[in-house]
C-alpha positions as CSV (number, residue, x, y, z in Angstrom):
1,X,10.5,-10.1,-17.4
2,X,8.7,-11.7,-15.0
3,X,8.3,-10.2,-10.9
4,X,8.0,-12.7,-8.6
5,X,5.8,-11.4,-6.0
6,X,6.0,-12.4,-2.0
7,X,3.4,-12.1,1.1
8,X,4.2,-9.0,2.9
9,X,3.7,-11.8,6.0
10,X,7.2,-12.9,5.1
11,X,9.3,-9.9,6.1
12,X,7.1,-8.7,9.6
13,X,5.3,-10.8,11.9
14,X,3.7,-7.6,13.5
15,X,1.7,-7.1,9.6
16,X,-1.7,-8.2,9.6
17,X,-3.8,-8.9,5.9
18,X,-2.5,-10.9,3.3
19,X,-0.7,-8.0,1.3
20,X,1.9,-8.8,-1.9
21,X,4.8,-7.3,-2.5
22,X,7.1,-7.1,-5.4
23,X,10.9,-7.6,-4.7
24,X,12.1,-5.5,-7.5
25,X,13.7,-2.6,-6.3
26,X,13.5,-0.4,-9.7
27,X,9.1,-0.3,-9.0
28,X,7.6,1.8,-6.9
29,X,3.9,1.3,-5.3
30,X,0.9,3.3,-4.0
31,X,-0.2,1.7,-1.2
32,X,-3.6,2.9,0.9
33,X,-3.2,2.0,4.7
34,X,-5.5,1.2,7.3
35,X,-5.6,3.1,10.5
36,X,-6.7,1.8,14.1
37,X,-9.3,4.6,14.3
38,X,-11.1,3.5,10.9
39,X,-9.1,6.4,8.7
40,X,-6.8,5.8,5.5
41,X,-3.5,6.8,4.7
42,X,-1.9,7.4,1.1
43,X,1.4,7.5,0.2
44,X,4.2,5.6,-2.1
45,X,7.3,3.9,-1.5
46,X,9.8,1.6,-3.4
47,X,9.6,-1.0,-0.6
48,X,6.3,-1.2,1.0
49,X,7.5,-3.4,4.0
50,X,9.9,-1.4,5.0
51,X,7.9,1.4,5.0
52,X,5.0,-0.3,7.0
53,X,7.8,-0.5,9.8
54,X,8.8,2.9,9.2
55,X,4.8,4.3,9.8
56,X,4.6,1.1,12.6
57,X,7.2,3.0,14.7
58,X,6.2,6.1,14.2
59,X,8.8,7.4,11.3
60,X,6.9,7.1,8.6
61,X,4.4,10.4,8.4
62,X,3.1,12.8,10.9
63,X,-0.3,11.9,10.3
64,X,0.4,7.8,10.8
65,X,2.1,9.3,14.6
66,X,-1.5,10.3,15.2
67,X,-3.5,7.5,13.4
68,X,-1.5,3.9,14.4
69,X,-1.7,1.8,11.2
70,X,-3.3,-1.1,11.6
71,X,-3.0,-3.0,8.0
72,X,-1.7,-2.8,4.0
73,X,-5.4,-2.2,2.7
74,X,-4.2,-1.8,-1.2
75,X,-0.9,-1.7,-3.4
76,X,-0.8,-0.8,-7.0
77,X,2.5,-0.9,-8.3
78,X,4.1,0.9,-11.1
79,X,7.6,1.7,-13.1
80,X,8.6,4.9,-12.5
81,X,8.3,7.2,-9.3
82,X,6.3,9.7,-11.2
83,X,3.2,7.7,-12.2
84,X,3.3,6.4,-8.7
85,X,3.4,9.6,-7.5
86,X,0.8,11.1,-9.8
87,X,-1.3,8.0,-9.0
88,X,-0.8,9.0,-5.0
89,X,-2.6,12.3,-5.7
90,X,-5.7,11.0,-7.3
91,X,-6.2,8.9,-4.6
92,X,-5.7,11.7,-1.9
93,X,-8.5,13.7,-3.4
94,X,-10.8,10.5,-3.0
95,X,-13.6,10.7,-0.5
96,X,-13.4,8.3,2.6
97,X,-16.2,6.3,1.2
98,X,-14.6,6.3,-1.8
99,X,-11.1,5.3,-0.8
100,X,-13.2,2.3,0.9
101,X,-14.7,1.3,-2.6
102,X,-11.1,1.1,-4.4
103,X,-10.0,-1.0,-1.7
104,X,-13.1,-3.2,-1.7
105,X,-13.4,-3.3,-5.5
106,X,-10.0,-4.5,-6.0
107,X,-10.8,-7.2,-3.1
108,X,-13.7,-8.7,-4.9
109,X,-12.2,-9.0,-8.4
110,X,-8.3,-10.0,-7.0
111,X,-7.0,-13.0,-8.0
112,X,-4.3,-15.3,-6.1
113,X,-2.3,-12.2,-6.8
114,X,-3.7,-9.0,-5.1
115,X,-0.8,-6.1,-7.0
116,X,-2.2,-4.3,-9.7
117,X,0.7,-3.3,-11.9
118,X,0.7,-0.2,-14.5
119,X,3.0,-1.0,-16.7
């Protein structure tokens, strides 16, 4: 089966980065954000534009009402809720610094296609 994955650009014009997104419904991804004051937030979703809109307006998490998200920093996607969610809580326990290395590690060796799938 093959996922046919779309620029996050596509669905918002207020997104910034160049952030992929897979249009099947039945995945669920971990996705690291970027906040205005420098800070990341964690968390995992089905639909990762929709919930970028959802944090953009203030409906998404407490801590994203305090800390405006600026950008989708990383996605990882998987196939069911529970790896996604299991994945979520390793990457809470990360260190800022560390947090930063995941995101910029996945940067440098990304191809054309920047979703990392667990599958």
């Amino acid at each position: 089966m093959q996922i046919e994955c779309v620029s996050l650009k596509h669905f918002s014009n207020r997104l910034m980065g160049d952030v992929f997104l897979c249009e099947k419904s039945k995945t669920y991804s971990v996705y690291i954000l970027l906040c205005n004051d420098g800070s990341y937030y964690t968390g995992y979703t089905n639909n990762v534009s929709s919930r970028l809109d959802k944090h953009k307006r203030g409906r998404g998490a407490r801590y994203t009402k305090i800390h405006e998200p600026k950008k989708v920093a990383y996605v990882e996607e998987f196939k069911t809720r529970r790896a996604a969610m299991r994945r979520e809580r390793q990457i809470k326990t990360l260190s800022h610094r560390e947090k930063h290395d995941l995101i910029s590690n996945r940067l440098c060796k990304r191809s054309r296609r920047p979703v990392y799938s667990h599958k």
